[in-house]
Backbone as ProteinMPNN parsed JSONL, in Angstrom:
{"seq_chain_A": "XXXXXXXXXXXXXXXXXXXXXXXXXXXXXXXXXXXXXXXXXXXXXXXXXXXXXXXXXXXXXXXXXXXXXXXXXXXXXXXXXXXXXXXXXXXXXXXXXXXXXXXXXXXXXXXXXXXXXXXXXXXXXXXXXXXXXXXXXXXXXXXXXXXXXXXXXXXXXXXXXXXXXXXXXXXXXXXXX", "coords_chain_A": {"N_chain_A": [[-41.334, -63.859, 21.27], [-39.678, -62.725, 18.602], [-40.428, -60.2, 16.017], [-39.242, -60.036, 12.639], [-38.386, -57.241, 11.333], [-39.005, -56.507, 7.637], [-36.99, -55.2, 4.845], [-37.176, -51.985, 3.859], [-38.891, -50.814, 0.91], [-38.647, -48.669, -0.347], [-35.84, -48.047, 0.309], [-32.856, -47.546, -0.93], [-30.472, -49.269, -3.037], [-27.243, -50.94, -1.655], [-24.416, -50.482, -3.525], [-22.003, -52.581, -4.135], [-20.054, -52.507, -5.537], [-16.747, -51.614, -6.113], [-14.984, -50.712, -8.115], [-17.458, -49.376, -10.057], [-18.088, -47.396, -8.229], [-16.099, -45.804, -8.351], [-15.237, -45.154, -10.676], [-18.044, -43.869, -11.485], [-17.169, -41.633, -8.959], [-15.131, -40.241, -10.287], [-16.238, -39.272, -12.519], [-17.785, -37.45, -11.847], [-16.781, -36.143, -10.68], [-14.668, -35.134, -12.74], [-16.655, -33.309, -14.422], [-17.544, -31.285, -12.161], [-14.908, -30.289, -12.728], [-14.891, -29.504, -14.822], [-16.721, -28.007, -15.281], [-15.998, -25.405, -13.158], [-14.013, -24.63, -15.046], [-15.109, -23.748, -17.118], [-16.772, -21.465, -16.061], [-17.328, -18.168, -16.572], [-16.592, -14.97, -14.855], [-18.106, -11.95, -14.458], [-16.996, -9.24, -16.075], [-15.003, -6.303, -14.936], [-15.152, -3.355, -15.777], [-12.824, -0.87, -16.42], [-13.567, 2.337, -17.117], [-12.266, 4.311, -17.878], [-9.007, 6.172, -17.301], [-9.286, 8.033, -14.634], [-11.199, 6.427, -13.051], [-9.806, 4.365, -12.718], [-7.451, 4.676, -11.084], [-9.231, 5.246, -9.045], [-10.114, 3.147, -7.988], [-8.386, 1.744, -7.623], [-6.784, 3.327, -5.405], [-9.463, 2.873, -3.468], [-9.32, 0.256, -3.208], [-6.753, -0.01, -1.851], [-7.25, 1.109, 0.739], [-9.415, -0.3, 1.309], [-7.605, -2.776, 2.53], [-6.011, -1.531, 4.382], [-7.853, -0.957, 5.904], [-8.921, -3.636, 6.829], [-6.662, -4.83, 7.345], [-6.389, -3.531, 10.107], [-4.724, -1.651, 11.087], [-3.103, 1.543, 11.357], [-3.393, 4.729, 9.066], [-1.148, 5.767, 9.61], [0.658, 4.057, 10.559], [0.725, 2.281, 8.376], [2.009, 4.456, 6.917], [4.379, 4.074, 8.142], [5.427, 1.581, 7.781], [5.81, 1.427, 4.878], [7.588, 2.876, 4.801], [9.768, 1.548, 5.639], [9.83, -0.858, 4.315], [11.04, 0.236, 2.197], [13.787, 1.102, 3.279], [13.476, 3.765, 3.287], [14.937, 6.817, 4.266], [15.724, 10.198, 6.042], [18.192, 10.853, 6.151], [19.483, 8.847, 4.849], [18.565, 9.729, 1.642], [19.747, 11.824, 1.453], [22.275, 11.516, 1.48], [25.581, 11.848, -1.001], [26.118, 10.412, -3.553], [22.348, 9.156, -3.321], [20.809, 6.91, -1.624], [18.312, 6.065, -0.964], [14.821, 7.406, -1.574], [13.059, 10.198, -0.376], [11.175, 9.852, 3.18], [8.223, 8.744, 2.749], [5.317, 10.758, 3.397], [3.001, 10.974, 6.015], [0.436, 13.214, 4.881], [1.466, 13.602, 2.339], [0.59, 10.519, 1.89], [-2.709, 9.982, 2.926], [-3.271, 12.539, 0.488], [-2.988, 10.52, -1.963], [-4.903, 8.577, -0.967], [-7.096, 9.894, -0.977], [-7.779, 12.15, -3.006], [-7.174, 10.205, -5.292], [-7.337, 11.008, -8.435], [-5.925, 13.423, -8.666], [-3.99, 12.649, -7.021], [-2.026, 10.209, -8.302], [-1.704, 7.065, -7.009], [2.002, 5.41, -6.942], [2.692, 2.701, -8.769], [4.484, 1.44, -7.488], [4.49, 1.53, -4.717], [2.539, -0.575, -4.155], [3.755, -2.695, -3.772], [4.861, -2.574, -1.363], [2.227, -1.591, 0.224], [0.903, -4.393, 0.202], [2.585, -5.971, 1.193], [2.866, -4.886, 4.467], [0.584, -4.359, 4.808], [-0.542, -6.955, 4.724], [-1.955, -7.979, 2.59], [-3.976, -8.854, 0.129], [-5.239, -7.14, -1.418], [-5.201, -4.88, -3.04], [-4.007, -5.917, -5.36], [-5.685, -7.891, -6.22], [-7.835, -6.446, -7.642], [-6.436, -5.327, -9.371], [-6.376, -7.491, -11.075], [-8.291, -8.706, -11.232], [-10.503, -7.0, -13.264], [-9.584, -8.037, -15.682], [-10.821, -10.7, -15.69], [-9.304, -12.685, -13.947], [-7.906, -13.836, -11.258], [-5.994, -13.289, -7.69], [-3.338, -15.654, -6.305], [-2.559, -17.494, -3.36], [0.213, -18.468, -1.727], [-0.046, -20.699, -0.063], [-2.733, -21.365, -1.204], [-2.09, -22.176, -4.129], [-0.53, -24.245, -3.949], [-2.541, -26.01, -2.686], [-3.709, -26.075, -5.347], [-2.064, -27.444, -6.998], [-1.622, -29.48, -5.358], [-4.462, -30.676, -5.679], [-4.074, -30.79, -8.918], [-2.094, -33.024, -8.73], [-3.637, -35.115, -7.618], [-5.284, -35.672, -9.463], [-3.824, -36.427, -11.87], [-2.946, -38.678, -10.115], [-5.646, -40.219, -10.306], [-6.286, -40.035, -13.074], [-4.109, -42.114, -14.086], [-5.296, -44.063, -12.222], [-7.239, -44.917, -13.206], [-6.4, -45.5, -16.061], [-4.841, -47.88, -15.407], [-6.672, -49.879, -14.545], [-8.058, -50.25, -16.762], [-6.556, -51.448, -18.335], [-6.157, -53.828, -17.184], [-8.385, -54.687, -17.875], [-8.53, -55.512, -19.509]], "CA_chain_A": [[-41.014, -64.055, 19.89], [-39.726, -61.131, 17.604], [-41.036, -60.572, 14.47], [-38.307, -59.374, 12.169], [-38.314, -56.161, 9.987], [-38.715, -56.335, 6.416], [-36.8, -54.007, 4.536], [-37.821, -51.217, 3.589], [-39.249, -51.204, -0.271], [-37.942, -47.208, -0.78], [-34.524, -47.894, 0.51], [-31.95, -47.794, -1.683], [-29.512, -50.875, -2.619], [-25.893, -50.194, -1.668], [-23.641, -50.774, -4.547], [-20.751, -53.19, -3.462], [-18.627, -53.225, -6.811], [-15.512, -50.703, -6.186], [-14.96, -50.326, -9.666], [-18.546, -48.83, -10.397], [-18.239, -46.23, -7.294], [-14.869, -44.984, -8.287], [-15.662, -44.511, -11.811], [-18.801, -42.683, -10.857], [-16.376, -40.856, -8.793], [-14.046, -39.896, -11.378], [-17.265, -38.909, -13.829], [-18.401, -36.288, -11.245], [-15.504, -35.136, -10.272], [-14.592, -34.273, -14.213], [-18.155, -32.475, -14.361], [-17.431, -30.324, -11.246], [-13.601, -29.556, -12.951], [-15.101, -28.688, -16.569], [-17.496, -26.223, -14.851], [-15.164, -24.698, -13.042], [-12.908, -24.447, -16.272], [-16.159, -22.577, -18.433], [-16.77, -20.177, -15.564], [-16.954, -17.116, -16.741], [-16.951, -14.053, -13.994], [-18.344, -10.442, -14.969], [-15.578, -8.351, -16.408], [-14.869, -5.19, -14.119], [-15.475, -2.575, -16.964], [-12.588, 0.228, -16.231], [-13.497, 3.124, -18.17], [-11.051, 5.538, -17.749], [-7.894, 6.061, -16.104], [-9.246, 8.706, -13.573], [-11.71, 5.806, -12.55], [-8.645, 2.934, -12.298], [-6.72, 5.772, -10.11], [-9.598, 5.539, -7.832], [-10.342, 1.727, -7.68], [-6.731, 1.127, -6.868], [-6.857, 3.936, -4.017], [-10.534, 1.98, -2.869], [-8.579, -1.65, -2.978], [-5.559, 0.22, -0.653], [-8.387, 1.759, 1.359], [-10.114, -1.764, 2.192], [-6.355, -3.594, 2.897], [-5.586, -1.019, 5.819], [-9.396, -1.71, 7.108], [-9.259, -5.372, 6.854], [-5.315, -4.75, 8.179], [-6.649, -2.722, 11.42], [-3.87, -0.522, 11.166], [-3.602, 2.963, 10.921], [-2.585, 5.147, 7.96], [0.307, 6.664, 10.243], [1.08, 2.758, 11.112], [1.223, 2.062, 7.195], [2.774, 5.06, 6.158], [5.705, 4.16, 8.64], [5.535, 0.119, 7.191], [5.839, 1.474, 3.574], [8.857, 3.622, 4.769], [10.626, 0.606, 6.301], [9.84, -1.697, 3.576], [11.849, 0.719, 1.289], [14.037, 1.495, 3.628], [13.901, 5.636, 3.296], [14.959, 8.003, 5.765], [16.248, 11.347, 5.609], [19.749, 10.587, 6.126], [19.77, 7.931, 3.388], [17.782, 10.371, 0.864], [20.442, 13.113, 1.863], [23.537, 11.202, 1.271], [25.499, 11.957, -2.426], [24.705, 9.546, -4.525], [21.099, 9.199, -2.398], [20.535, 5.742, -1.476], [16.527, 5.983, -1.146], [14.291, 8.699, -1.684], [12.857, 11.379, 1.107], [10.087, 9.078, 3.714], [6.518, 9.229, 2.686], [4.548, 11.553, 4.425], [1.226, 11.168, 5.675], [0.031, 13.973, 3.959], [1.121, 12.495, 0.818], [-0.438, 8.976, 1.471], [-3.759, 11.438, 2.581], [-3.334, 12.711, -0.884], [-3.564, 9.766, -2.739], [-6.321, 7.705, -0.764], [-8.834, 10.668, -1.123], [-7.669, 12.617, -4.289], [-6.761, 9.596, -6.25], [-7.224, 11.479, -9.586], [-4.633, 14.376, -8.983], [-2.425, 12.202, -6.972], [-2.55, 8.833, -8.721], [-0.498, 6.093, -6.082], [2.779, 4.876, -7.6], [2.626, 1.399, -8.853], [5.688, 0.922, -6.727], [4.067, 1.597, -3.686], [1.846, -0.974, -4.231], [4.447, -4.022, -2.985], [4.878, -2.503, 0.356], [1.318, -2.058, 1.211], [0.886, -6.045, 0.39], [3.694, -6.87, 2.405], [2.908, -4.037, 5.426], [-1.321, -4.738, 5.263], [-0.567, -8.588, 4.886], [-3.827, -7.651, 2.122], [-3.552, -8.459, -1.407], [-6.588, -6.669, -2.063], [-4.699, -3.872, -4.346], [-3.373, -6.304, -6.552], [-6.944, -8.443, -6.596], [-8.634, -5.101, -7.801], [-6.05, -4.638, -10.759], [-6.255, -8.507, -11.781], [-9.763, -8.93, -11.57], [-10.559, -6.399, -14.637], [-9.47, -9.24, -16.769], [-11.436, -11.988, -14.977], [-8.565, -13.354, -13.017], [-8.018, -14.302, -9.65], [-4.921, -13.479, -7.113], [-3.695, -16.953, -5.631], [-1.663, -16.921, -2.138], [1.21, -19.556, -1.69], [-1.047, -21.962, 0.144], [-3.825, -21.692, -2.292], [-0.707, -22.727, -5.13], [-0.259, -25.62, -3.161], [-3.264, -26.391, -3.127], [-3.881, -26.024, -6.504], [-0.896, -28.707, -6.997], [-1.993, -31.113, -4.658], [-5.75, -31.134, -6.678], [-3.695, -31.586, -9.746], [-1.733, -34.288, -8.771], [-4.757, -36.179, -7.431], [-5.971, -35.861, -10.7], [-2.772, -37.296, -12.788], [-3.199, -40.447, -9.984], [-7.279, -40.598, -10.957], [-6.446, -40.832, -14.706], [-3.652, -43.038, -13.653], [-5.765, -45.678, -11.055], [-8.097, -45.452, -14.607], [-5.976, -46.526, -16.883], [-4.594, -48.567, -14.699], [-7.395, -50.817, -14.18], [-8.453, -50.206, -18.297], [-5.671, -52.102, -18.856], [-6.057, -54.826, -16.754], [-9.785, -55.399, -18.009], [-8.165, -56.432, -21.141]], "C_chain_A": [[-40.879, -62.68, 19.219], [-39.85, -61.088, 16.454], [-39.526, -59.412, 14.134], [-38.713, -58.651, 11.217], [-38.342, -56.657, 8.663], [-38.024, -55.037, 5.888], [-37.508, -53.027, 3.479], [-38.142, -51.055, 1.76], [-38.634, -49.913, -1.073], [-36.789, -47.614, -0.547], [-33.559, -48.657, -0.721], [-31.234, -49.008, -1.832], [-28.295, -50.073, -2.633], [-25.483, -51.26, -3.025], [-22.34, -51.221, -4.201], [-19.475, -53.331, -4.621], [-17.824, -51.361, -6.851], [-15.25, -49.688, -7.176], [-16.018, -48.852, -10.212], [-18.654, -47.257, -9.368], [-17.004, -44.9, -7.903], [-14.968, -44.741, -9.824], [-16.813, -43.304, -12.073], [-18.183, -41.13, -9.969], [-15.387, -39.456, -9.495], [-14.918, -38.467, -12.396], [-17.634, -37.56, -12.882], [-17.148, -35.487, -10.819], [-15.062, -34.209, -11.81], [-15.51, -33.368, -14.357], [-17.89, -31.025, -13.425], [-15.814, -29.566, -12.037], [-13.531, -28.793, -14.522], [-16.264, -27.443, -16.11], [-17.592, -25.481, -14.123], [-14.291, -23.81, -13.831], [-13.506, -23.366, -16.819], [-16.606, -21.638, -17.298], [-16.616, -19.083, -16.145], [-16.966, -15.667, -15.949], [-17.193, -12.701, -14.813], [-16.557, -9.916, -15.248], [-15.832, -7.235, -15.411], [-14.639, -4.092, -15.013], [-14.686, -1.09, -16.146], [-13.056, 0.97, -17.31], [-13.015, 4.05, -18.377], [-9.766, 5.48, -17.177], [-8.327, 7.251, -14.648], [-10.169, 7.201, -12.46], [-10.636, 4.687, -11.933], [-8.243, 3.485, -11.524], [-8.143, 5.425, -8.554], [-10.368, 4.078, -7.015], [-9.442, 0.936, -6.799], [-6.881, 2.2, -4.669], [-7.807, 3.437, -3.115], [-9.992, 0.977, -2.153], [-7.666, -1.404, -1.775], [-6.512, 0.506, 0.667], [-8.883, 0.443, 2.369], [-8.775, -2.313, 2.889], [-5.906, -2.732, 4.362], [-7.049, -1.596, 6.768], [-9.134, -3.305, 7.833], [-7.714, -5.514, 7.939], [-5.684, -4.554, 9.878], [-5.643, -2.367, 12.384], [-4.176, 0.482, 10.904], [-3.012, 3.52, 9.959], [-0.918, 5.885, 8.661], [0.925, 5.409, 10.274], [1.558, 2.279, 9.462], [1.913, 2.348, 6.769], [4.564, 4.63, 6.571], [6.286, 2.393, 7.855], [6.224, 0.925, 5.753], [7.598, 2.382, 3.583], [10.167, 2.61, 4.922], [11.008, -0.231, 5.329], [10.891, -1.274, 2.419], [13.203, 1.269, 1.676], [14.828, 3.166, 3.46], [13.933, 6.082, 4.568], [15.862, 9.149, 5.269], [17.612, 11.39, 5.439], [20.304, 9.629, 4.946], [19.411, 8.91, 1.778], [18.998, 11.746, 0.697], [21.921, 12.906, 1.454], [23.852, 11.651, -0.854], [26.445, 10.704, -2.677], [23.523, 9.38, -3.263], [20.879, 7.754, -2.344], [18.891, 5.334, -1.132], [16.176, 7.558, -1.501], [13.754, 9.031, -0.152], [11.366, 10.172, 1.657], [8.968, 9.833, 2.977], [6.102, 9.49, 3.914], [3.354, 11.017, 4.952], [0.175, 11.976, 4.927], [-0.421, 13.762, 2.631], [0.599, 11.299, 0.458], [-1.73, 9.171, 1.341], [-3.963, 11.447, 1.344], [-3.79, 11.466, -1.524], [-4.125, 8.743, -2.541], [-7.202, 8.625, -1.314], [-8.499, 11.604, -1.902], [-6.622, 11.577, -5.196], [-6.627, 9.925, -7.655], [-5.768, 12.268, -9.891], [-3.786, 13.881, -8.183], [-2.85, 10.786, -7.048], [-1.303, 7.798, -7.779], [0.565, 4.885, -7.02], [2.85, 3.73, -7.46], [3.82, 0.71, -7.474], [4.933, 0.706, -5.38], [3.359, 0.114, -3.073], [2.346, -2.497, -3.276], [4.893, -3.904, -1.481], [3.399, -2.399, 0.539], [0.695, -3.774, 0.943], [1.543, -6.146, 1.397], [3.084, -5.884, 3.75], [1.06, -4.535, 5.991], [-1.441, -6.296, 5.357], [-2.037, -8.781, 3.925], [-2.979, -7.889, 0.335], [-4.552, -7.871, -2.628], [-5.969, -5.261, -3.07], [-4.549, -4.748, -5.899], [-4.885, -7.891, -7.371], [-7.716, -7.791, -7.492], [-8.25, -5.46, -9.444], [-6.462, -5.948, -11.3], [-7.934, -8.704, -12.101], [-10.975, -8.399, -12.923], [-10.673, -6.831, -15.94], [-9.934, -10.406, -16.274], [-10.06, -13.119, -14.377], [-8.57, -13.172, -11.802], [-6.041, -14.013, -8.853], [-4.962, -14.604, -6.734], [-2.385, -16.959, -4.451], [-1.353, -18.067, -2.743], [0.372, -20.845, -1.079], [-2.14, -22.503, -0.996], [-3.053, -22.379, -3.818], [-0.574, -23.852, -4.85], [-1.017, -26.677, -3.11], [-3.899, -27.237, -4.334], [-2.904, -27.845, -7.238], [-1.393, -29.889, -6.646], [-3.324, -31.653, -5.865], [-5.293, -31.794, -8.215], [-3.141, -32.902, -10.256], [-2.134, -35.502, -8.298], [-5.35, -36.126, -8.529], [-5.334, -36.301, -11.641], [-3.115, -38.713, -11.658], [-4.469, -40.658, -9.955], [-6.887, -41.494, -12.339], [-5.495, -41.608, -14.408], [-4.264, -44.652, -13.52], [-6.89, -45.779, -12.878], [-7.385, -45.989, -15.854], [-5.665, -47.714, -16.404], [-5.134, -50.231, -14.82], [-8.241, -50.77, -15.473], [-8.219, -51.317, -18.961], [-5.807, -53.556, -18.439], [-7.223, -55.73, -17.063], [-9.639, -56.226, -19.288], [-6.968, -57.581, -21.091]], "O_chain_A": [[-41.695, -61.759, 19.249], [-39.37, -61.975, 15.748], [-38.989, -58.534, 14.809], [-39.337, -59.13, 10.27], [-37.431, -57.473, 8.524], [-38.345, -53.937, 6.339], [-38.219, -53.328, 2.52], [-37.056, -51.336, 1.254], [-38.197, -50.025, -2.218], [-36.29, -47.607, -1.673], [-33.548, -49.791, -1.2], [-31.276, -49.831, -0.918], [-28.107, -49.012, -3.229], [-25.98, -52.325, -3.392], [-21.493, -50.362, -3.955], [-18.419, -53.963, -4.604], [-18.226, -50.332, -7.394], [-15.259, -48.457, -7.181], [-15.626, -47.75, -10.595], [-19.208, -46.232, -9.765], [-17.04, -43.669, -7.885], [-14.545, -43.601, -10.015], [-16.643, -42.217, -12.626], [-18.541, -39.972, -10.183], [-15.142, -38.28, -9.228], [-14.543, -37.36, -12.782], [-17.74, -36.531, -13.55], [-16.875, -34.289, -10.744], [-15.12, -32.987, -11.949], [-14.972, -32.264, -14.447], [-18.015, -29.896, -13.901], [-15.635, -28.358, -11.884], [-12.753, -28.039, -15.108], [-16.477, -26.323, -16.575], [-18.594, -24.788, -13.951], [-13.902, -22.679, -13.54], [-12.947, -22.293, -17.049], [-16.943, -20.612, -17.888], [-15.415, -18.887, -16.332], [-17.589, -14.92, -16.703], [-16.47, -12.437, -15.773], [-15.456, -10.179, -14.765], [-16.989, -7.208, -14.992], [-13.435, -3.847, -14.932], [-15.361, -0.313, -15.47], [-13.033, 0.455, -18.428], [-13.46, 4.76, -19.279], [-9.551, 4.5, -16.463], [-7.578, 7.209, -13.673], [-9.804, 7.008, -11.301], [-10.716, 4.257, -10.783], [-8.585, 2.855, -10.523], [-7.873, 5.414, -7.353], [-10.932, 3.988, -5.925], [-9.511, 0.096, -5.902], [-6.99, 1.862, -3.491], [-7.428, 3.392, -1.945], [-10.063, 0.758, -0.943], [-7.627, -2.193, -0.831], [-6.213, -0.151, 1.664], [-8.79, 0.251, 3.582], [-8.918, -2.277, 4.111], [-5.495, -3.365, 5.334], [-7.205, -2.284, 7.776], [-9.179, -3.791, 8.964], [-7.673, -6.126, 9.006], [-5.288, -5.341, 10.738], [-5.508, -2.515, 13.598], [-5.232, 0.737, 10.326], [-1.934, 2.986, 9.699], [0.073, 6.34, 8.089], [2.096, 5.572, 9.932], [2.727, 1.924, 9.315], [2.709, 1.622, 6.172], [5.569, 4.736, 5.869], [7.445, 2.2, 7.489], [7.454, 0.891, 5.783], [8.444, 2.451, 2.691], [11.287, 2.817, 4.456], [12.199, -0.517, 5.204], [11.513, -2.121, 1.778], [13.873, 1.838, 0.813], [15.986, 3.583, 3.485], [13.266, 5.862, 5.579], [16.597, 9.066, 4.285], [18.109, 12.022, 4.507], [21.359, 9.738, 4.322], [20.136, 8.646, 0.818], [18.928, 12.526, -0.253], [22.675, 13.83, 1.15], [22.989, 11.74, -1.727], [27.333, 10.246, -1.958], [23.996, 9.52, -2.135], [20.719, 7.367, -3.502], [18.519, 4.16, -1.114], [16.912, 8.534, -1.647], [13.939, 8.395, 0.886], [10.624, 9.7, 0.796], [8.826, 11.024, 2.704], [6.271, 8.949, 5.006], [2.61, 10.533, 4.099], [-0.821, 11.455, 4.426], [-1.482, 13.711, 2.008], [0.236, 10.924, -0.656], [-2.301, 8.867, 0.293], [-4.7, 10.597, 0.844], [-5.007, 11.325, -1.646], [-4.15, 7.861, -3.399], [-8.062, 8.236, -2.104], [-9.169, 12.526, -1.435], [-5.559, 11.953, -5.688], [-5.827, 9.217, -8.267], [-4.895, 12.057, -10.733], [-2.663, 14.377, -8.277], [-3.649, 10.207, -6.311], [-0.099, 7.927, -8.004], [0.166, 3.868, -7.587], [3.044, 3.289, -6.327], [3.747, -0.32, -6.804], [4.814, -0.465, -5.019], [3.519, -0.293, -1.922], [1.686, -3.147, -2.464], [5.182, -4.788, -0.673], [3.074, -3.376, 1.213], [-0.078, -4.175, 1.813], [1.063, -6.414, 2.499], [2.513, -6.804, 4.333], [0.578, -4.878, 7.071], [-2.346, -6.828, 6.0], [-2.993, -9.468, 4.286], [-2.028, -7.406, -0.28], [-4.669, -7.975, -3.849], [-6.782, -4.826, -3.885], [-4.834, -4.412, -7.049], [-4.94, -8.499, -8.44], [-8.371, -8.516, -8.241], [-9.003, -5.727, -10.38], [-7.12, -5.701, -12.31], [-8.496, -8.813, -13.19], [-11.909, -9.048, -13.395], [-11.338, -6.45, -16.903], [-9.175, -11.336, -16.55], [-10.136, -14.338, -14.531], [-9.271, -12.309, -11.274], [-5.046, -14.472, -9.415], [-6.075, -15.117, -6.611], [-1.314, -16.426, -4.742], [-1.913, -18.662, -3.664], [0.237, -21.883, -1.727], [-2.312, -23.625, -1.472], [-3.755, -23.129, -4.496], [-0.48, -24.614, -5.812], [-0.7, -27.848, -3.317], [-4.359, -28.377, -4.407], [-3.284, -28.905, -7.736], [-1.571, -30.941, -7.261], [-3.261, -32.608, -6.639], [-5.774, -32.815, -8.706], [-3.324, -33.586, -11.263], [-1.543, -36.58, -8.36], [-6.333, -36.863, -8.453], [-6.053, -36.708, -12.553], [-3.506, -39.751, -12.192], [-4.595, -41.714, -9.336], [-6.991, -42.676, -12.665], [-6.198, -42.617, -14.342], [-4.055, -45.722, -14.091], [-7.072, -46.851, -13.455], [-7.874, -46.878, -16.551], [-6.188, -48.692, -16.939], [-4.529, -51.281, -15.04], [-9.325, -51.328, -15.303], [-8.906, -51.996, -19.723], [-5.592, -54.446, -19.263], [-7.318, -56.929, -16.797], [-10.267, -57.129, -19.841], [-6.678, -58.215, -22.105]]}, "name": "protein", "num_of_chains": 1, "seq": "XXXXXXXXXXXXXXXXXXXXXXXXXXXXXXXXXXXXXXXXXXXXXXXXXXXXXXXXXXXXXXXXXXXXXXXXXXXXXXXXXXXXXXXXXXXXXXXXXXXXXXXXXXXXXXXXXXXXXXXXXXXXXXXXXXXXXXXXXXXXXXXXXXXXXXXXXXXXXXXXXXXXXXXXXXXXXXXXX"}
């Protein structure tokens, strides 16, 4: 003979009404997307321009690391990306300017003050380091965020699960009446 279990007096009751889960749903989910919204992150307090000059050269600094390339391997990316070469630079009218050196890239990783790195520059080492840690650096100052093409996408999809939320809620608002 088997004696049968009682249940347990702590255990929870499941909640079988749809309705009640997915509204609960809804309610936490809003909660988690309004305090996300009021986030506020530290500001990044430039205080100078010799200091921004050397934040930016830092940010390029990490993007070759994280890259695990070399600055000779960059400098030649950043040449390509623009396509300079001496023969183009040489022609009249000049169709690029003269290749970056190493020397001069040198220069303005580790004397970022007296050689400050031309904004321009800045879209080849993204594209060449596959790093968007230069352009994270500058945005971040103002409490923003870079966002890659996936993360966009992302972003999208979350939204448009959240137009069919308030949707399936009216939805079924409507029908209670």
């Amino acid at each position: 003979m088997t004696k049968r279990a009682r249940p347990d007096p702590n255990q929870l009751n499941f909640e079988f009404r749809f309705e009640d889960k997915l509204d609960s749903y809804i309610s936490a989910k809003q909660d988690i997307l309004d305090a996300v919204e009021n986030e506020q992150a530290p500001t990044l307090a430039i205080e100078n321009e010799f200091e921004a000059c050397v934040e930016i050269a830092a940010a390029v600094k990490r993007a070759i690391r994280q890259s695990g390339m070399s600055r000779d391997q960059v400098v030649d990316g950043i040449n390509t990306y623009f396509g300079r070469s001496e023969a183009g630079a040489a022609e009249d009218p000049p169709v690029c300017r003269k290749p970056l050196s190493i020397h001069m890239f040198n220069n303005y990783l580790s004397k970022p003050t007296e050689y400050p790195i031309p904004a321009y520059y800045l879209y080849a080492v993204h594209h060449v380091t596959g790093s968007l840690e230069p352009a994270e650096t500058i945005v971040s100052a103002e409490n923003a965020k870079v966002a890659t093409g996936a993360e966009i996408r992302q972003m999208k999809l979350g939204k448009l699960e959240q137009i069919l939320t308030e949707t399936q809620r009216l939805k079924r608002e409507l029908k209670k009446r």
